[in-house]
C-alpha angles and dihedrals in degrees: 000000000000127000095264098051091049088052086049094061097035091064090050089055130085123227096241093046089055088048097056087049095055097040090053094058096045093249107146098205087195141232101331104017113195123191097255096044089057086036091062088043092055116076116243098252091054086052088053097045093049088047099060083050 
């Protein structure tokens, strides 16, 4: 998945959604997440997953 079509997803997607992704998967984003910051974590499937929802 390029950058654009990352951005893309990530706008679509809300902060808390991005959040329950990551701590599902055990990920801690860290002090200040931004989406961004959870959306390079995730891996692109998940993206992908969270965005059809």
């Amino acid at each position: 998945m390029n950058e654009k079509e990352r951005a893309e997803l990530i706008k679509n997607l809300d902060l808390k959604v991005l959040k329950e992704a990551a701590k599902a998967r055990g990920i801690k984003p860290g002090r200040c997440p931004t989406k961004a910051s959870i959306a390079k974590l995730l891996p692109d499937e998940e993206l992908l997953e969270l965005s059809k929802k």
